[in-house]
N, C-alpha and C positions, 0 to 999 in steps of 0.2 A: 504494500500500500504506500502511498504519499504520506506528504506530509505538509504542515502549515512553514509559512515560515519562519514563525516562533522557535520551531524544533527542525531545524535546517537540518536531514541527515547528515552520515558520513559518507555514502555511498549514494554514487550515481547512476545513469544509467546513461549513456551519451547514445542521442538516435539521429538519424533524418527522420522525421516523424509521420510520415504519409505509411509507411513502409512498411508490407505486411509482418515482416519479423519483429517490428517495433512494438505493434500492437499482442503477438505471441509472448515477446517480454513483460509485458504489461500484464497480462493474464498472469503469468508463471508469478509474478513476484505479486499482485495481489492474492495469490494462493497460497504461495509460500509465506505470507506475512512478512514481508520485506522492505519496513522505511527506505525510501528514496527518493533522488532529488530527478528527474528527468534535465538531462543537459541537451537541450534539441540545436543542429546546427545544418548547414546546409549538403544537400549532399556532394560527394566529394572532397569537401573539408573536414566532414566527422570523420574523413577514416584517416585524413591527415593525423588529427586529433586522438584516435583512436591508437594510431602508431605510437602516438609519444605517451599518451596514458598506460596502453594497456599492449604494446610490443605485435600487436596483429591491426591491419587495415579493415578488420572484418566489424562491420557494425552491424546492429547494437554491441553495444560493448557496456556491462556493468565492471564497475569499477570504484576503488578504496578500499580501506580495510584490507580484509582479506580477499579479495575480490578482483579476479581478472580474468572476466567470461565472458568469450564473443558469442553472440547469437542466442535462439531459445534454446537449441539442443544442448550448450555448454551448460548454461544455466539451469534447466530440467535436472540434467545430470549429476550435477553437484548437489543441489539439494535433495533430489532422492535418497540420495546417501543415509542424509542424517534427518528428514521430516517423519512424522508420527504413522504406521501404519494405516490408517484411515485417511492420512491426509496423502498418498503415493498416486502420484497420475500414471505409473507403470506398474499392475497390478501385478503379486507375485507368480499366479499360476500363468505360467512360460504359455501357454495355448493362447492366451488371452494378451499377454504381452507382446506375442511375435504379431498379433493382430493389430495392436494398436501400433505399434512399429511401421508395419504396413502401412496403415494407415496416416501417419505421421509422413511418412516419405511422400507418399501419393498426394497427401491434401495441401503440406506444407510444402514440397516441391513442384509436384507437374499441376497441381489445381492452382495452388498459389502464384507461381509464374504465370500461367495464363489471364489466369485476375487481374494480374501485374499489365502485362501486356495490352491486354484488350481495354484495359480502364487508361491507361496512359494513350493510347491511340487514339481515345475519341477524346480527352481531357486536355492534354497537352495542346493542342491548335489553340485553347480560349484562353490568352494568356489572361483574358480581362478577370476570371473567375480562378484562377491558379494562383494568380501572385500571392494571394492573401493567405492559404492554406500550406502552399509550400513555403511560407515565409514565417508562421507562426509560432510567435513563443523562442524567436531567434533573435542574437543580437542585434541590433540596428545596423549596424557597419554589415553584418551579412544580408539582412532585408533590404537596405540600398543596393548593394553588390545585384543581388536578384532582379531589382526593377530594370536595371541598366544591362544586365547579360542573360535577361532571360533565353532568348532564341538561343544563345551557345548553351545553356543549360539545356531546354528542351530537346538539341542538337544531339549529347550525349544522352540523352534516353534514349532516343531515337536508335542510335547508334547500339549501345550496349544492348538492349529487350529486340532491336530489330524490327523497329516500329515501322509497319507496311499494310499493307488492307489484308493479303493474305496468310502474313501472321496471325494477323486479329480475327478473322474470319476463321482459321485452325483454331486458336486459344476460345474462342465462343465456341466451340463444338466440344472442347473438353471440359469447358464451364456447365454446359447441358449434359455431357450424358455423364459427368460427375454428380452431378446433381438429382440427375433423374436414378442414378443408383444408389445414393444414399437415399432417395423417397423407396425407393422400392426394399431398403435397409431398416426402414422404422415401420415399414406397415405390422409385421408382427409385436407393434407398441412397446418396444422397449423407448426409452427415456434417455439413453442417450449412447454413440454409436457403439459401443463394447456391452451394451448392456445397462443393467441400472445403477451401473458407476461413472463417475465424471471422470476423464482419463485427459491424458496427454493429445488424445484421438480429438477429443470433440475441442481444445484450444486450438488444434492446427485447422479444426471444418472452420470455427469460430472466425478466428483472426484473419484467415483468406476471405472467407465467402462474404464478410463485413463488406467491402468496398463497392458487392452488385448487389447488397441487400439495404444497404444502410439502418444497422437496427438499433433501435432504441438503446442509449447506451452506450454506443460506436462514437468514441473522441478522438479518433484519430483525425487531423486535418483534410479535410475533402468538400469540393461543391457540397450544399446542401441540393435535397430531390430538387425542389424548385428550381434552381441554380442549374442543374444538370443540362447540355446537350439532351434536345428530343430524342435522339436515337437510345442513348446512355438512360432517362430516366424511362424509354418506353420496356429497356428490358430489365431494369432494376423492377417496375410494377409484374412482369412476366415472373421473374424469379420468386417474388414474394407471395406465389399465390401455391407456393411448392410445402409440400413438409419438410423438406431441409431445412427451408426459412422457420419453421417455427419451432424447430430445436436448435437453431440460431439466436433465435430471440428469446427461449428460454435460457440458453448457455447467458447469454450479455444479463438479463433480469438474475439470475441466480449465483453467477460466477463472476460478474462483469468489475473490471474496478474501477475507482473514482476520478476527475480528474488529474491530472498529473500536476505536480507541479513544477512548472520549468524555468528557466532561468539558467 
């Protein structure tokens, strides 16, 4: 969890903050009960950042203390270690774990990528609607930097994700029958995807599927619906009409954490 700024942690968590693994951290450390301070900066520059804190370019990066985990996976991991039986997002019997495993690669890699993808391809052209959310809760000297280089910034999106129509058109077909397999996942009512335990499984549906569902709860920096490209909120409405969505919306209502506090 956060914290006020009365009780400024020791430990931060340095993000680009749109970014679905930022949101996975978020999740992990309001589960693990984890005071921290979110340090959001731009991207590219957090992994500068990240180099000199924490010896890896890889962001998120939690950091202080004892602390020098890049990404959910590092962080899960460590705390598994030493959190309370009941409170372990990797449950013991191995059948159930090599599932959510599974699971985790799939939603937090090839689902998650595509979400990445396809939401940057229709987002990225509207710099009018971008500046605000990718600039949020950053220093001023980086919020200036943005307004002035947006296009070279949206250039390397572009670049790195391989932002093209029929990328996005690929990543929208794994976002659907991703989705259309987990509905076909919950019809025999279980409450959350391993069963009737909250896992590692359902932060990675969580934290991905946030960015075409937009659910109650969802702080991560992004258009609001309204705000959205037609194209963008007509399938954000299509999505939500799914059961996925609504063990999404129960994951943010029952798991969800509060806002961050950045700085």
């Amino acid at each position: 969890m956060t914290t006020s700024n009365a009780l400024m942690p020791a430990v931060n968590l340095l993000t680009f903050p749109p970014m679905i693994d930022s949101e996975a951290c978020r999740f992990l450390l309001a589960h693990y009960g984890l005071s921290y301070r979110e340090e959001a900066h731009l991207f590219g520059w957090a992994s500068v950042l990240a180099l000199w804190h924490g010896w890896t370019v890889r962001i998120p990066l939690l950091y202080g203390k004892h602390y020098r985990l890049a990404g959910p996976q590092q962080i899960a991991e460590h705390f598994e270690k030493s959190c309370q039986p009941m409170q372990k997002l990797i449950p013991a019997d191995k059948h159930i774990s090599d599932e959510v495993a599974l699971d985790w690669d799939r939603l937090n890699g090839t689902f998650g990528t595509a979400v990445a993808v396809f939401a940057y391809y229709h987002l990225l052209p509207h710099r009018d609607i971008m500046l605000e959310p990718f600039s949020r809760g950053m220093p001023a000297g980086e919020q200036s930097f943005l307004k002035k280089a947006y296009p070279s910034f949206a250039g390397l999106f572009r670049l790195l994700l391989r932002l093209n129509a029929q990328h996005a058109s690929e990543s929208l077909a794994i976002i659907r029958s991703t989705i259309d397999d987990i509905d076909r996942r919950l019809k025999d009512g279980r409450n959350y995807l391993a069963g009737d335990r909250f896992t590692l499984a359902d932060i990675a549906l969580a934290s991905s599927a946030a960015p075409v569902l937009l659910p109650q709860g969802f702080t991560a920096p992004l258009p609001s619906l309204e705000q959205m490209p037609p194209e963008m909120a007509a399938l954000i409405g299509e999505f939500r009409q799914h059961e996925t969505a609504r063990l999404v919306s129960q994951i943010y209502h029952k798991h969800g954490h509060s806002p961050g506090t950045l700085g």
